[in-house]
C-alpha positions, 0 to 999 in steps of 0.5 A: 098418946093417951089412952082413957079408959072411962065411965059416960062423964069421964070420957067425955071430958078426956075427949075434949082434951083430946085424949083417946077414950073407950067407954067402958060400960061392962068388965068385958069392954074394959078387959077388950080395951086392955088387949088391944094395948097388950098386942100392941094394937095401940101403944099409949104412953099413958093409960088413964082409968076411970075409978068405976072402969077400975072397978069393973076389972082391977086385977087386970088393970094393975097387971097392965100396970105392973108389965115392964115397959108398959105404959103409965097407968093411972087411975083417976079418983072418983069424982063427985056428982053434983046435984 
């Protein structure tokens, strides 16, 4: 399963992929988020992090990353709006 942890636009691509997705809007949604997947609440095998999310908890973030069998985690660049 993967695991999106994004903004309102990033979130709803993810999730017509078929992804899992949390919108994160404030650093306690996202550091909730990271929780769950710490317990094992939910066990991705890839967690994919939009870069406004990364921002809002990055230290956290990069510890999910760097635990030993942990999932993948990938933060995605930060897209371009148009208009």
């Amino acid at each position: 399963m993967i695991l999106v942890l994004g903004d309102a636009d990033d979130a709803r691509g993810m999730a017509l992929a078929g992804a899992q997705v949390v919108r994160c809007r404030t650093r306690e949604e996202v550091t909730r988020s990271l929780a769950r997947v710490a317990r094992g609440d939910v066990s991705p095998s890839m967690v994919m992090v939009s870069a406004p999310v990364y921002a809002l908890a990055s230290a956290e973030i990069d510890a999910l990353r760097d635990r030993p069998r942990g999932p993948i985690v990938l933060v995605l660049p930060e897209t371009a709006k148009m208009g």
